[in-house]
N, C-alpha and C positions, 0 to 999 in steps of 0.2 A: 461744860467747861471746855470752849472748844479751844482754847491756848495749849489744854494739855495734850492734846489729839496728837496721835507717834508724827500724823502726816504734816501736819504744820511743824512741828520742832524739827523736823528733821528736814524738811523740804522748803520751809521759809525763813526759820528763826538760826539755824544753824547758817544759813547764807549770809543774812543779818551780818551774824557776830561773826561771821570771818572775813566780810568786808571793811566793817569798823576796829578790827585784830590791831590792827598798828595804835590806830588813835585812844583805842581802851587802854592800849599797855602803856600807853604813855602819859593818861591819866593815872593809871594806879602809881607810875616811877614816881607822879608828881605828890601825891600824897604819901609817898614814902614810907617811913616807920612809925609813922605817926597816930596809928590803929588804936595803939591805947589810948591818945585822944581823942575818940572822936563821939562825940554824945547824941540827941532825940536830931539835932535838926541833918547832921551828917546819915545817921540811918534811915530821916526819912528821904535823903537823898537817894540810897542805896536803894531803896524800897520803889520809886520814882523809876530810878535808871532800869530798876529789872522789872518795872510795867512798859517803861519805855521800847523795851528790848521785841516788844509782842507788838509794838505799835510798826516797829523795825520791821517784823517778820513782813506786815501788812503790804509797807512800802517796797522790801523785798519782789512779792506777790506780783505788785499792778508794775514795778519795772520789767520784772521776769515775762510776764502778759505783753509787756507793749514790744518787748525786745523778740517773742515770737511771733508774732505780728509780721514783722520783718523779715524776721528770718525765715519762714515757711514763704514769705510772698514770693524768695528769690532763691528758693530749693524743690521747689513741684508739688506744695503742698504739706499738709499736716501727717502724723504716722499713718492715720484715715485721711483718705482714703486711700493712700499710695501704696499700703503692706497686702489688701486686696487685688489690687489692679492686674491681670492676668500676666503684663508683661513685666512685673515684678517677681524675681525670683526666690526670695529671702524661703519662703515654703514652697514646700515641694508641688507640683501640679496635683496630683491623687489627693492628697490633704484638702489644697483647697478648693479641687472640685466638692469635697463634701463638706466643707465651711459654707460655702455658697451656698448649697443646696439646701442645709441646714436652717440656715438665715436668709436663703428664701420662704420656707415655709413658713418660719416664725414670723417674717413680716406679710408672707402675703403678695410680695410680687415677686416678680420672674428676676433672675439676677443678671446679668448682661452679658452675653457671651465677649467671646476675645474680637470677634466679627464686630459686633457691636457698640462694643468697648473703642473700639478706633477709630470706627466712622462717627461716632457719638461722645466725645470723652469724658463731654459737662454730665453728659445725662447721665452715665456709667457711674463718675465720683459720686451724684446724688445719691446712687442706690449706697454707693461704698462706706458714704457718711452716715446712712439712717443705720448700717449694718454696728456703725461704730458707736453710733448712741444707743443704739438697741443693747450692745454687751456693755458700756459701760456701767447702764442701769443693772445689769443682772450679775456684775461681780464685784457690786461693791462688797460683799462679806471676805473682810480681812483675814481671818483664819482660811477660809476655805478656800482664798485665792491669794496664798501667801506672797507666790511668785512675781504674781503680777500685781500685786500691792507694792512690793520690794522694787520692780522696774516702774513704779510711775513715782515713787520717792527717788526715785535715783532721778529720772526727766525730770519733775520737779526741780531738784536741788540745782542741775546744774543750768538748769534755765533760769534761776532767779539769781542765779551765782554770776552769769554770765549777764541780765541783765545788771547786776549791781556795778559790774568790771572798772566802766568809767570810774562813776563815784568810788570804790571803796579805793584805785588806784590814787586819785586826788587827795583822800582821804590819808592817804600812807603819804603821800608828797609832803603834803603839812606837817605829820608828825612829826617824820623825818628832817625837813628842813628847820622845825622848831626846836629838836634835840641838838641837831648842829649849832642852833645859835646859841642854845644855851652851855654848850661846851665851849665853845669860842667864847665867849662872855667870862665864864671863868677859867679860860687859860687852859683848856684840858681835865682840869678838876672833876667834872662831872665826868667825864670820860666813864668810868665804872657805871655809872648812874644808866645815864642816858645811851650808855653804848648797848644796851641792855632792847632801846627799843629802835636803835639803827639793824641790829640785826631781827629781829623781829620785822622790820619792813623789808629788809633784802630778801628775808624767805617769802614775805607775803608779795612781793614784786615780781619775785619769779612766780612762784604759784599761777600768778592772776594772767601771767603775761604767754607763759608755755600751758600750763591749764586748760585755763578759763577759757576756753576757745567756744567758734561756732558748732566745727567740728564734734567735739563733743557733745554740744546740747544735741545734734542731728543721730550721731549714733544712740543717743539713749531714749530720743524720741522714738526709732524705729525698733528697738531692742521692746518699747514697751509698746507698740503698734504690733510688734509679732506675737507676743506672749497673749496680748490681749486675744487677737485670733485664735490661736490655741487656747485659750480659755474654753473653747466653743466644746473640746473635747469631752469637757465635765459639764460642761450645758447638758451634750445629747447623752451623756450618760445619767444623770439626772433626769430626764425628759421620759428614758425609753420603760 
């Protein structure tokens, strides 16, 4: 039941539902009070929209993917290989002379010195990126690497958050501008009703707009590009 996985709810389906925030609440203002009525074909709407919501996550997913696509093309790269690369300081030198050394032996070739690394950069990243599929494979166990479970649901989230940004923005635009019509239509009347999901998009506008940044997908990409390195620590203590 991989819907209910902590990692998808929290890193696709919660993005989902905070980019469609506006447009949902102004579905439920439009059904109103009207909950006591509502019989088989209204629940199995309800029933619908919350399988819907998983189909959301999905589409989430492959925007969040195509929008770091981009954004690594025109930042240096992905957390791998850029959190290894010598002239990268985020860890300390001593550390990760024996990161390297570690994830040399475990794969098997020589790891590239800073010499090497410069005159070479492609060849250097290659080793950087086998370094980084090599520990992804060896910590997926969620309890034991709680930490860096915690920082790849944070990069997640705000990658797909930040790919939704356009659409769920558009998405408030409508709401919004469809509340206003229906307050001008009846003279303010609605006012209580629908003022309900104007501010509802005022805080989802700001959000999306001061938030939602590149910025932040880059800081949590690298926040979990480091942790993942450090992982290496309960590798070689597991290992010895």
């Amino acid at each position: 039941m991989d819907f209910l996985d902590g990692y998808v709810v929290r890193a696709r389906l919660f993005p989902a539902m905070l980019a469609v925030a506006p447009a949902l609440v102004f579905l439920l203002v439009m059904v109103g009070g009207n909950y006591e009525n509502l019989g088989l074909p209204e629940a199995l709407i309800a029933v619908t929209v919350a399988v819907l919501f998983f189909a959301f996550a999905d589409i989430a997913r492959r925007f969040g993917r195509r929008a770091e696509r981009k954004l690594f093309a025109t930042s240096g790269g992905r957390p791998f290989p850029t959190v290894l690369r010598h002239r990268d300081k985020s860890i300390n030198v001593r550390s990760k002379a024996r990161y390297l050394d570690f994830l040399s032996r475990e794969l098997g070739e020589e790891a590239p010195t800073a010499a090497q690394e410069g005159a070479n950069p492609a060849a250097a990243d290659e080793f950087y990126v086998s370094c980084g599929d090599f520990l992804r494979e060896r910590t997926r166990d969620q309890s034991r690497f709680s930490v860096l479970f915690a920082e790849n649901v944070s990069y997640g989230f705000r990658r797909n958050l930040y790919g939704l940004k356009c659409p769920g923005l558009l998405l408030n635009a409508v709401a919004a501008a469809a509340s206003f019509w229906l307050i001008y239509r009846a003279s303010g009347a609605n006012l209580s009703i629908y003022g309900v999901v104007l501010v509802v998009s005022a805080i989802h506008a700001l959000y999306f707009v001061a938030g939602v940044t590149r910025e932040s997908v880059l800081d949590a990409g690298h926040q979990y590009g480091r942790q993942l390195v450090l992982s290496c620590e309960e590798l070689q203590r597991a290992a010895a």
